[in-house]
KEVEX-778780 format. One record per atom (N, C-alpha, C): residue number from 1; residue in one letter; atom name; x, y, z. Coordinates in Angstrom, 2 decimals, padded with zeros to 5 digits, m for minus. Example, Ala and Ser with C-alpha at 12.3 -4.5 7.8 and 13.67 -1.06 7.14 Angstrom:
+------+------+------+---------+---------+---------+
| resi | resn | name |    east |   north |      up |
+------+------+------+---------+---------+---------+
|    1 |    a |    N |  013.19 | m005.69 |  007.80 |
|    1 |    a |   CA |  012.30 | m004.50 |  007.80 |
|    1 |    a |    C |  013.20 | m003.30 |  007.80 |
|    2 |    s |    N |  012.85 | m002.25 |  007.08 |
|    2 |    s |   CA |  013.67 | m001.06 |  007.14 |
|    2 |    s |    C |  012.90 |  000.03 |  007.87 |
+------+------+------+---------+---------+---------+
//
This chain:
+------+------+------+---------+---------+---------+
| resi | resn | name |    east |   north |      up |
+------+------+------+---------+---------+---------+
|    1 |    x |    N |  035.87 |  013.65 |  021.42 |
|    1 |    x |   CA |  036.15 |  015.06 |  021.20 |
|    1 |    x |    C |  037.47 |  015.23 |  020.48 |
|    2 |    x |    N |  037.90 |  016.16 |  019.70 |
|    2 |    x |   CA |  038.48 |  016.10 |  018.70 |
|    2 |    x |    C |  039.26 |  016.98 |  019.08 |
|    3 |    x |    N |  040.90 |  017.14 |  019.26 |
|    3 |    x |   CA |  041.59 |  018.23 |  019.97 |
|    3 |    x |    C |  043.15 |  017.77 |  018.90 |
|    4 |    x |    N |  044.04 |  018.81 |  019.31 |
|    4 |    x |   CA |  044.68 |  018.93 |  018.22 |
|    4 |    x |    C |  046.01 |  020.26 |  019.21 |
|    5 |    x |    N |  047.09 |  019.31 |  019.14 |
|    5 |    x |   CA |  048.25 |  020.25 |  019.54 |
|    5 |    x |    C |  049.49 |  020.22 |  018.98 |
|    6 |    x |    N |  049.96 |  021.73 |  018.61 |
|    6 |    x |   CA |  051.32 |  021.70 |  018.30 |
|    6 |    x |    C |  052.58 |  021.86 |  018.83 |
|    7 |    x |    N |  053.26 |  021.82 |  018.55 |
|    7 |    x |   CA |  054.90 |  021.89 |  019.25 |
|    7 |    x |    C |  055.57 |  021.79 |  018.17 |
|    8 |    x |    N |  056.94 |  022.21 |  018.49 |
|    8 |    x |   CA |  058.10 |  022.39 |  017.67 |
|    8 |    x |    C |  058.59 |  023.61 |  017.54 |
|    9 |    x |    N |  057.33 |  024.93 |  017.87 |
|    9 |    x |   CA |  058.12 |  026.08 |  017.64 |
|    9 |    x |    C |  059.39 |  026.81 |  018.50 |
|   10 |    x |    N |  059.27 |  028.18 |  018.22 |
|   10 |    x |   CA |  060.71 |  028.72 |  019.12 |
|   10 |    x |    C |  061.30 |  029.50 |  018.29 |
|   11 |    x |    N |  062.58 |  030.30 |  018.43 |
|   11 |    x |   CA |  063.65 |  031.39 |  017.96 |
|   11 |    x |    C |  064.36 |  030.65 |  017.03 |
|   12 |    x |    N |  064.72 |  031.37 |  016.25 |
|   12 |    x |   CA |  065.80 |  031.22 |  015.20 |
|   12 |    x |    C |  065.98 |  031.77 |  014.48 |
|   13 |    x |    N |  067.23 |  032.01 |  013.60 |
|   13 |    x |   CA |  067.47 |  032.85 |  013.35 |
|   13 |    x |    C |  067.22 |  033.33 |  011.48 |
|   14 |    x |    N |  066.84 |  034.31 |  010.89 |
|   14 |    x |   CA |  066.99 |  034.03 |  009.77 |
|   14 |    x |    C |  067.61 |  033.30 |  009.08 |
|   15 |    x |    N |  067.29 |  032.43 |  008.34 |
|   15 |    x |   CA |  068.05 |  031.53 |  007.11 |
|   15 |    x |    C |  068.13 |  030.06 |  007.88 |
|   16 |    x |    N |  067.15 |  029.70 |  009.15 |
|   16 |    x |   CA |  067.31 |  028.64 |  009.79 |
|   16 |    x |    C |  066.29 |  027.61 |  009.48 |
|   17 |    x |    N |  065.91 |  026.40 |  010.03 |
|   17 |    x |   CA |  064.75 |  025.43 |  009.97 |
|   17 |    x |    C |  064.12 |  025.22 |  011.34 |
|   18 |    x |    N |  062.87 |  024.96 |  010.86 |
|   18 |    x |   CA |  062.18 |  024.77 |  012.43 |
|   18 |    x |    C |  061.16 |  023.33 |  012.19 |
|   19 |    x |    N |  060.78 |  022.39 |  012.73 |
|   19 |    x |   CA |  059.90 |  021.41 |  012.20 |
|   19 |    x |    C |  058.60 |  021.56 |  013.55 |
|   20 |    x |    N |  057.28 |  022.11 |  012.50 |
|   20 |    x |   CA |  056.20 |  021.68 |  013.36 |
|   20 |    x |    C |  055.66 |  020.46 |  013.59 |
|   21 |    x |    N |  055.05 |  020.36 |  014.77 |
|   21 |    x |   CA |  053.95 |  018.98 |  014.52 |
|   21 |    x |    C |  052.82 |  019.22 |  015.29 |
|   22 |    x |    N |  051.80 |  018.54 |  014.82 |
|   22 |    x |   CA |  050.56 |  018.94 |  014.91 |
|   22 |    x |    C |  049.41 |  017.40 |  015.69 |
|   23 |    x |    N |  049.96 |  017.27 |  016.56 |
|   23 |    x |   CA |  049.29 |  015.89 |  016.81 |
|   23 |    x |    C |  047.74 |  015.78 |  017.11 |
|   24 |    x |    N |  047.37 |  015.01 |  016.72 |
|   24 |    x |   CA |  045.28 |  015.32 |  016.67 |
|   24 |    x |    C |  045.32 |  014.13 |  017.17 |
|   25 |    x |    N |  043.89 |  013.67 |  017.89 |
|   25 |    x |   CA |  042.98 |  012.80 |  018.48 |
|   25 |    x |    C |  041.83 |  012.54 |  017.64 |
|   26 |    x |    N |  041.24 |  011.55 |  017.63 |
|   26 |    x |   CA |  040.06 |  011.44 |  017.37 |
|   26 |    x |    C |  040.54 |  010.22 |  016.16 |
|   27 |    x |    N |  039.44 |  009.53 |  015.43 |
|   27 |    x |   CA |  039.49 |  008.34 |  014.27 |
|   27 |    x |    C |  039.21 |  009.41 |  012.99 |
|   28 |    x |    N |  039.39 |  010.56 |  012.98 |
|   28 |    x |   CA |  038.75 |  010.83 |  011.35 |
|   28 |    x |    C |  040.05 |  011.77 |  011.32 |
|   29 |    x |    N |  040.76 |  012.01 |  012.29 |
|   29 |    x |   CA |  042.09 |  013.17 |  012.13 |
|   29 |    x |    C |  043.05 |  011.94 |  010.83 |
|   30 |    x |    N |  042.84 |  010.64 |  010.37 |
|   30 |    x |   CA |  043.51 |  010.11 |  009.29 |
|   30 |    x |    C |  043.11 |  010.39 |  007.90 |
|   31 |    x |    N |  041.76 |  010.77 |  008.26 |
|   31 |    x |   CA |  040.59 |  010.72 |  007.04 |
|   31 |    x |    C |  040.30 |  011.97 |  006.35 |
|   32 |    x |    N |  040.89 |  012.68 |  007.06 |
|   32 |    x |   CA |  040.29 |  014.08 |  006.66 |
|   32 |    x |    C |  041.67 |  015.18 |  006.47 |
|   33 |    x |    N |  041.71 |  016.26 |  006.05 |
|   33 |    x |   CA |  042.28 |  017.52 |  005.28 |
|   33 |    x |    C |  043.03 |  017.93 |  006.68 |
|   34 |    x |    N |  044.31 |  018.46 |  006.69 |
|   34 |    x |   CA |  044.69 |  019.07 |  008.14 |
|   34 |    x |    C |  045.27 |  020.47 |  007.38 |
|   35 |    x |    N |  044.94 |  021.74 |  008.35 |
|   35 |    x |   CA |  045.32 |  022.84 |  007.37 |
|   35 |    x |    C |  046.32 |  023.45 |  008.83 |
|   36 |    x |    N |  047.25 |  024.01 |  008.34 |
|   36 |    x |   CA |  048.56 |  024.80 |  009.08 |
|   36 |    x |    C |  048.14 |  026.42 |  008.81 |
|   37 |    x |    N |  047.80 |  027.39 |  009.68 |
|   37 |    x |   CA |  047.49 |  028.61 |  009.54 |
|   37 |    x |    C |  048.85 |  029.39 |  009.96 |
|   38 |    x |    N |  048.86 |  030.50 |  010.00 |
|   38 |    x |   CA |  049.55 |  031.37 |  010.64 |
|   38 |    x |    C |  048.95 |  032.74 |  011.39 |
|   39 |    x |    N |  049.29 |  033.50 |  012.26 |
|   39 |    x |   CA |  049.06 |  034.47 |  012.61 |
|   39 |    x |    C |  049.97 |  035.23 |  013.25 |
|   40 |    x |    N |  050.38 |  036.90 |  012.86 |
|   40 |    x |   CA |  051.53 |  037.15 |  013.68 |
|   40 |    x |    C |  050.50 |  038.89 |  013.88 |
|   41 |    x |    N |  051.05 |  039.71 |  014.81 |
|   41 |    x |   CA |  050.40 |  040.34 |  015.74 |
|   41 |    x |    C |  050.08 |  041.55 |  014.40 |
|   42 |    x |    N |  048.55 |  041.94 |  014.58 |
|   42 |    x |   CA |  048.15 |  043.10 |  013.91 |
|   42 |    x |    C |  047.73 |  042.38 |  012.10 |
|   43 |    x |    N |  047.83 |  041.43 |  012.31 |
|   43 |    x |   CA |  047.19 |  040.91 |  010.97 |
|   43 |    x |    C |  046.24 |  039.54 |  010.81 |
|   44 |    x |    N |  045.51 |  039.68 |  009.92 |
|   44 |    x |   CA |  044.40 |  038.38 |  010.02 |
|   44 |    x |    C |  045.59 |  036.64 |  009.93 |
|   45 |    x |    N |  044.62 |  036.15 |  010.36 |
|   45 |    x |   CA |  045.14 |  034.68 |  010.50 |
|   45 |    x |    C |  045.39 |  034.42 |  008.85 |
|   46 |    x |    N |  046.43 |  033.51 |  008.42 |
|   46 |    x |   CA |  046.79 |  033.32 |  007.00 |
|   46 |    x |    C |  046.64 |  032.17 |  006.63 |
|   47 |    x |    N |  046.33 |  031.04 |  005.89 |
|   47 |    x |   CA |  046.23 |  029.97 |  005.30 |
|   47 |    x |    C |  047.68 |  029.80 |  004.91 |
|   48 |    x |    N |  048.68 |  028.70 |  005.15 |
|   48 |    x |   CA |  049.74 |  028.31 |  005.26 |
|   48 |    x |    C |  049.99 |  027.48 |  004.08 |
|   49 |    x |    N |  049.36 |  025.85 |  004.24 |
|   49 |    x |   CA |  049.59 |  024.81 |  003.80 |
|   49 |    x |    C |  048.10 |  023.74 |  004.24 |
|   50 |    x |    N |  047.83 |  022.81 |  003.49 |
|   50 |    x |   CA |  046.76 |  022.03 |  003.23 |
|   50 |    x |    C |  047.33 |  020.32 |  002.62 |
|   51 |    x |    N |  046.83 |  019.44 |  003.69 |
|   51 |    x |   CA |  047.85 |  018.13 |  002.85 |
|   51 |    x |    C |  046.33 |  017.38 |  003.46 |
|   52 |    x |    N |  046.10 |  016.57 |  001.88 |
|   52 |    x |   CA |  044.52 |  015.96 |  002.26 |
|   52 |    x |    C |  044.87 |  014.38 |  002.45 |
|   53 |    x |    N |  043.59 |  013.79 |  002.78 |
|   53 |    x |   CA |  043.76 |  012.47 |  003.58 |
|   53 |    x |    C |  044.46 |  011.29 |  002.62 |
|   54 |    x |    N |  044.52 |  011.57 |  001.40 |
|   54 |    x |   CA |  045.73 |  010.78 |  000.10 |
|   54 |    x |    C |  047.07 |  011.37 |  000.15 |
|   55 |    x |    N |  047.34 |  012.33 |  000.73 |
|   55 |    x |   CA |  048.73 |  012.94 |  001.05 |
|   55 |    x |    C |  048.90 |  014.27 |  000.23 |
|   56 |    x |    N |  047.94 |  014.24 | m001.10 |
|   56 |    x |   CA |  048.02 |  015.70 | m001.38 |
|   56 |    x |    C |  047.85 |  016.92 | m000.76 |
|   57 |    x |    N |  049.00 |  017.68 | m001.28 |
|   57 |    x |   CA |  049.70 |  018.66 | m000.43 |
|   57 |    x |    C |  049.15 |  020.16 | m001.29 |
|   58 |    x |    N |  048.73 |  021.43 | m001.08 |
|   58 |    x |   CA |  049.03 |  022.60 | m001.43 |
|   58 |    x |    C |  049.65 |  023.98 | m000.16 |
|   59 |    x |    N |  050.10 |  024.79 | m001.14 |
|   59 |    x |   CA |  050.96 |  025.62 | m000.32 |
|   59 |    x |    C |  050.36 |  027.30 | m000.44 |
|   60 |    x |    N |  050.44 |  028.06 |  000.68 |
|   60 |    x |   CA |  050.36 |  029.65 | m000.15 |
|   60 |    x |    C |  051.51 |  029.95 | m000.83 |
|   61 |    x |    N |  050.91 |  031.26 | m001.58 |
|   61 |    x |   CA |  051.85 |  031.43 | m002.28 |
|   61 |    x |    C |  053.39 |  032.42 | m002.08 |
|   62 |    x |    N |  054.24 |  031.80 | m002.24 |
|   62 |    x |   CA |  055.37 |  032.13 | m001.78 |
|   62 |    x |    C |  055.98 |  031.00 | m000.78 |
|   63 |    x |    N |  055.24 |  029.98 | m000.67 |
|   63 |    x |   CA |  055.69 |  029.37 |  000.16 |
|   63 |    x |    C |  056.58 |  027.74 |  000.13 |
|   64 |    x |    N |  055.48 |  027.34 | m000.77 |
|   64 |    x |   CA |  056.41 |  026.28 | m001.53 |
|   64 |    x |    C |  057.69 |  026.08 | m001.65 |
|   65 |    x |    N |  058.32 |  025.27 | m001.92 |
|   65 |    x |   CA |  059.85 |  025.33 | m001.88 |
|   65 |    x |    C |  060.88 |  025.27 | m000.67 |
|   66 |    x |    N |  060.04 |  026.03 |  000.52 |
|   66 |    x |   CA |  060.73 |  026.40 |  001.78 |
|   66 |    x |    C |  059.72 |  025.41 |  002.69 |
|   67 |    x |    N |  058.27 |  025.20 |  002.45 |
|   67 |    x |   CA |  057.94 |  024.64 |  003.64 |
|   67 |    x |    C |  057.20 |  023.30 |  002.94 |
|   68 |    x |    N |  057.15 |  022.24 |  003.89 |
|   68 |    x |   CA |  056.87 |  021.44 |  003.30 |
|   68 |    x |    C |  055.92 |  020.23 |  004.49 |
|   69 |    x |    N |  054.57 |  020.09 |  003.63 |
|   69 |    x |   CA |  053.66 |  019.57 |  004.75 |
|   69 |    x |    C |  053.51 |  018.24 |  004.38 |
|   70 |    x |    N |  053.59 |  017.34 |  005.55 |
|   70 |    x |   CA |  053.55 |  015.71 |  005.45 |
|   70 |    x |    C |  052.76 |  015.37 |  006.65 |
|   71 |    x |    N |  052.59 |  013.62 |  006.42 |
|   71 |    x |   CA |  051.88 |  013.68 |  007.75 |
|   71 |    x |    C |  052.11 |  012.06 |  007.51 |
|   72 |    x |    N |  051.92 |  011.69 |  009.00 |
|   72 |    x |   CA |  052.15 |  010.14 |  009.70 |
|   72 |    x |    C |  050.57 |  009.48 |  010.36 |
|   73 |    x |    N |  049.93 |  009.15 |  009.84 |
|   73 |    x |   CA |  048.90 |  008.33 |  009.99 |
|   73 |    x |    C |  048.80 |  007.52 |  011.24 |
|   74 |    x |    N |  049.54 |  006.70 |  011.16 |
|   74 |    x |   CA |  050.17 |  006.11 |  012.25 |
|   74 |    x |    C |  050.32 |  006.23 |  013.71 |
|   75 |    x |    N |  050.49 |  007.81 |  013.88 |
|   75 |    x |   CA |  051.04 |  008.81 |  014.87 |
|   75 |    x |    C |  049.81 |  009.88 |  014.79 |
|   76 |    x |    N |  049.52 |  009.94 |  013.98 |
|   76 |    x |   CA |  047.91 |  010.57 |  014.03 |
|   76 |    x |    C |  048.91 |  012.04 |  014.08 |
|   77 |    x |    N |  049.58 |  012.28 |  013.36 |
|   77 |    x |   CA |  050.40 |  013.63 |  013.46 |
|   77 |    x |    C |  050.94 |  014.46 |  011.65 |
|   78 |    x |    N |  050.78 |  015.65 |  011.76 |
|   78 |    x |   CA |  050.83 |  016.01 |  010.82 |
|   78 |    x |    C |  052.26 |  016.91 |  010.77 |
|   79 |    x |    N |  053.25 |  017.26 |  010.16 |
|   79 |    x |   CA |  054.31 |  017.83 |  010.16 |
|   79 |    x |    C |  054.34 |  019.64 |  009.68 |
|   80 |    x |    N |  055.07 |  020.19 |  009.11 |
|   80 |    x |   CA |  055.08 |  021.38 |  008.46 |
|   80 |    x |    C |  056.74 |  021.55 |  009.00 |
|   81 |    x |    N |  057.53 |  021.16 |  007.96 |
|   81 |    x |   CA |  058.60 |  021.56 |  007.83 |
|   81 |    x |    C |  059.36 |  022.87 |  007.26 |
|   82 |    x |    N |  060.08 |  023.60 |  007.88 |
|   82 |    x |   CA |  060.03 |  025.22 |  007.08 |
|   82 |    x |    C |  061.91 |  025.22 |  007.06 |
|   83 |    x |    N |  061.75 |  025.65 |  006.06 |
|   83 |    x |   CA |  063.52 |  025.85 |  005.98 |
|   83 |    x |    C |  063.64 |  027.45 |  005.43 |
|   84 |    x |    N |  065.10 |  027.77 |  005.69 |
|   84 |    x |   CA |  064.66 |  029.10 |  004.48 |
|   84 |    x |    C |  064.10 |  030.12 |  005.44 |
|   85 |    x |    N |  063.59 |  030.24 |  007.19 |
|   85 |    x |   CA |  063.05 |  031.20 |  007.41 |
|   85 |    x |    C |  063.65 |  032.70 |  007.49 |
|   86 |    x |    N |  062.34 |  033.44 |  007.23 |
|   86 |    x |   CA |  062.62 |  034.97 |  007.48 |
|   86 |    x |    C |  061.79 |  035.46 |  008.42 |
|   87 |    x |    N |  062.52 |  036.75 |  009.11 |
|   87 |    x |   CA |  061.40 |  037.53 |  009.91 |
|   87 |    x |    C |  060.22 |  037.43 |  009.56 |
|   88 |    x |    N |  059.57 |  037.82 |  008.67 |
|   88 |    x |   CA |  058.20 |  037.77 |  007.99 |
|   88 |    x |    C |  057.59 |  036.55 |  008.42 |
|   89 |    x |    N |  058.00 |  034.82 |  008.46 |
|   89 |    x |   CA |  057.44 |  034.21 |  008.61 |
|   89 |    x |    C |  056.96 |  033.91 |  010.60 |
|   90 |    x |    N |  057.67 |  034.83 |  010.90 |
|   90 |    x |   CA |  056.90 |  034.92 |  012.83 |
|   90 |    x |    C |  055.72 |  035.03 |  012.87 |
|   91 |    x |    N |  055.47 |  034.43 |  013.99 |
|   91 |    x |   CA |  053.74 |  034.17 |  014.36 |
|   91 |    x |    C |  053.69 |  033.02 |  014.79 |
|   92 |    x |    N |  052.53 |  032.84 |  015.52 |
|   92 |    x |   CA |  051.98 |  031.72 |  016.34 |
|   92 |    x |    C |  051.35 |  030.97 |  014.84 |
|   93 |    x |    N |  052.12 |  029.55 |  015.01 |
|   93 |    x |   CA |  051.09 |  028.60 |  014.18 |
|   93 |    x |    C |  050.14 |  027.51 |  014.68 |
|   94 |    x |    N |  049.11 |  027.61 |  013.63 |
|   94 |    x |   CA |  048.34 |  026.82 |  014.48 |
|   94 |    x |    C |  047.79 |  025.36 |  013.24 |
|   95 |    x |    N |  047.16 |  024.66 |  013.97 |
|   95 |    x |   CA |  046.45 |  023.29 |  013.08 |
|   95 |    x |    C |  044.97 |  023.33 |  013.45 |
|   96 |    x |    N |  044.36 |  022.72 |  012.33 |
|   96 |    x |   CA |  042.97 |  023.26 |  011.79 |
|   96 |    x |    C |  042.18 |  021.83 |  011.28 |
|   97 |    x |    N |  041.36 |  021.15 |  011.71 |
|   97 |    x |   CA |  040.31 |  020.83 |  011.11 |
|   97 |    x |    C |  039.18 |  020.21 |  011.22 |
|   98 |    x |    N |  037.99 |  020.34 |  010.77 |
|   98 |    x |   CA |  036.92 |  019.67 |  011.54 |
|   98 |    x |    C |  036.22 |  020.81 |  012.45 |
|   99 |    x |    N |  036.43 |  021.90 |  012.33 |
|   99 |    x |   CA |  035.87 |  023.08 |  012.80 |
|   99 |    x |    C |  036.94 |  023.49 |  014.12 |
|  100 |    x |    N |  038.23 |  022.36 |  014.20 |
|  100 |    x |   CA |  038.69 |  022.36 |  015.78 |
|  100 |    x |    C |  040.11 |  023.29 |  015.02 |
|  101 |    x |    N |  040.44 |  024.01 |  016.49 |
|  101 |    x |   CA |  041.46 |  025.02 |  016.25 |
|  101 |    x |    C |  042.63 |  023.92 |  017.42 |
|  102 |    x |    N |  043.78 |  023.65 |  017.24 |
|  102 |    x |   CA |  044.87 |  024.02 |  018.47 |
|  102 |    x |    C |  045.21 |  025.14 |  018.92 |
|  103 |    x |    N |  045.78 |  024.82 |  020.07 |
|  103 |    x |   CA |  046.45 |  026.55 |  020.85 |
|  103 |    x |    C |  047.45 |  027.18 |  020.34 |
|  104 |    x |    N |  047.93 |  026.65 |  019.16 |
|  104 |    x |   CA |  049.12 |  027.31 |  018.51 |
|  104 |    x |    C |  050.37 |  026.87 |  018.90 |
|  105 |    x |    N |  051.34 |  026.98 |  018.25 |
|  105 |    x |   CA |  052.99 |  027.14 |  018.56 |
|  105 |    x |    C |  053.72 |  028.58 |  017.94 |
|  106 |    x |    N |  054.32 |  029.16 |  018.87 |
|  106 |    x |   CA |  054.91 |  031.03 |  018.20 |
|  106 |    x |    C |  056.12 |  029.75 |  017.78 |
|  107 |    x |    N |  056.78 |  030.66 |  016.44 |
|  107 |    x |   CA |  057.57 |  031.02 |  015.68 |
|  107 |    x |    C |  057.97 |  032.38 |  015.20 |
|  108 |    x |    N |  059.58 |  032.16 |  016.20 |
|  108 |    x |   CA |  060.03 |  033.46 |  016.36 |
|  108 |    x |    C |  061.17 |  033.73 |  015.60 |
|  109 |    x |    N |  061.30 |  034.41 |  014.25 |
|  109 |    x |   CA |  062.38 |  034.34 |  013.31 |
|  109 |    x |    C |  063.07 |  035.69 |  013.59 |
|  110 |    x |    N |  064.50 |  035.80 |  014.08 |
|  110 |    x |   CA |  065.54 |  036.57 |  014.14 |
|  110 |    x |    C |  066.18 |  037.12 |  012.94 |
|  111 |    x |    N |  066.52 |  038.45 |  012.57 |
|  111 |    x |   CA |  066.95 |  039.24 |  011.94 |
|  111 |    x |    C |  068.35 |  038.69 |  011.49 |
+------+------+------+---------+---------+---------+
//
């Protein structure tokens, strides 16, 4: 069964860094696409970042530059590094793939 949890989030303050991680189970979490969503209250869930099983990476737009998705094979764990945050970027994030959701991590960006 294929499960998938994050950690790393929490408060901070505008103009700070926060590093997610996204650790998955299973033999194909190396093989396959891991996608980083977002969701913050009163709006649809957002497509974040996408880094496929060769390491290619894409970003939404606006986002590039500030966040940056990697991943450790090894550790069966995927990263999402964010620097640069603003209020706007709050919300629970979550990791995605294989039809499997995690429970999220909130990211809470201060004024």
């Amino acid at each position: 069964q294929v499960q998938l949890v994050e950690s790393g989030g929490g408060l901070v303050q505008a103009g700070g860094s926060l590093r997610l991680s996204c650790a998955g189970s299973g033999s194909a979490f190396s093989t396959n696409a891991i996608y980083w969503y977002r969701q913050s209250p009163g709006n649809q869930r957002e497509w974040v970042a996408t880094i496929n099983a060769g390491g290619g990476t894409n970003y939404a737009k606006g986002l590039k530059g500030r966040f940056t998705i990697s991943r450790d094979n090894a550790r069966n764990t995927v990263y999402l590094q964010m620097h640069s945050l603003k209020p706007e970027d709050t919300g629970v994030y979550l990791c995605h793939y294989l039809a499997t959701w995690g429970q999220g991590t909130q990211v809470t960006v201060s004024s």
